[in-house]
N, C-alpha and C positions, 0 to 999 in steps of 0.2 A: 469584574465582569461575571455576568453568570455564565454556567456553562451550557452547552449548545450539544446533547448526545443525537448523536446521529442513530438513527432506529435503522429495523433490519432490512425496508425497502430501498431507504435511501441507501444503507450498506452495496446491497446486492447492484443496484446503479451504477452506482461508483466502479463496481468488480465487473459488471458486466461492458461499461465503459473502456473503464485503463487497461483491465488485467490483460488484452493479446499485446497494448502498445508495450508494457512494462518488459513483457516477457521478450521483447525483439529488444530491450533496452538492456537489461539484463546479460543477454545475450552477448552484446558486444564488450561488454566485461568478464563473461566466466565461457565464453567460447566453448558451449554445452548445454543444447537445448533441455533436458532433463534438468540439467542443475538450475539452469534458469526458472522452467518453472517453479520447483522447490523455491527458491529465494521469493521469488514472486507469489506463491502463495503463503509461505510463511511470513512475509510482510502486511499479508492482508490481516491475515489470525494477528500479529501483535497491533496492526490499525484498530482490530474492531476488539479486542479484550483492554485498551489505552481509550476507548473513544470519550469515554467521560473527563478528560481529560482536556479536549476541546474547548478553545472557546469560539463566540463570535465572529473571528480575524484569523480563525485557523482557515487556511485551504487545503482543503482534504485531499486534491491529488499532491499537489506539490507536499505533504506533509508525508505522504503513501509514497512519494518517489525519493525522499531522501530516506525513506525505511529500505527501502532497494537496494539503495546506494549503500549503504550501511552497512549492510547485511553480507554484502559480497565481500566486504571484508574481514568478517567472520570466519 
């Protein structure tokens, strides 16, 4: 499969989309809105420096919310 880089509009979309749903997601796991958004923007920074990394068949939120997910266990 070739890969599929998602550019900086489409980035911003996505961010301007998910980023308040993630941050109430977030939220209900580290019970501290600051640290939520930390997790939540730091998950976008590793989405978009990984984007090449895409293919096709990626979906970009669901791909951006197990980074969330992840993250909080860090």
């Amino acid at each position: 499969m070739s890969a599929q880089v998602i550019n900086r509009s489409e980035f911003e979309r996505l961010y301007a989309q998910y980023h308040p749903r993630f941050v109430v997601i977030a939220q209900r796991y580290v019970r501290d809105a600051m640290v939520a958004e930390d997790l939540v923007t730091d998950s976008f920074v590793s989405f978009w420096k990984n984007r090449e990394r895409f293919d096709g068949g990626t979906n970009p939120a669901a791909y951006l919310l197990t980074i969330v997910k992840n993250k909080r266990l860090i």
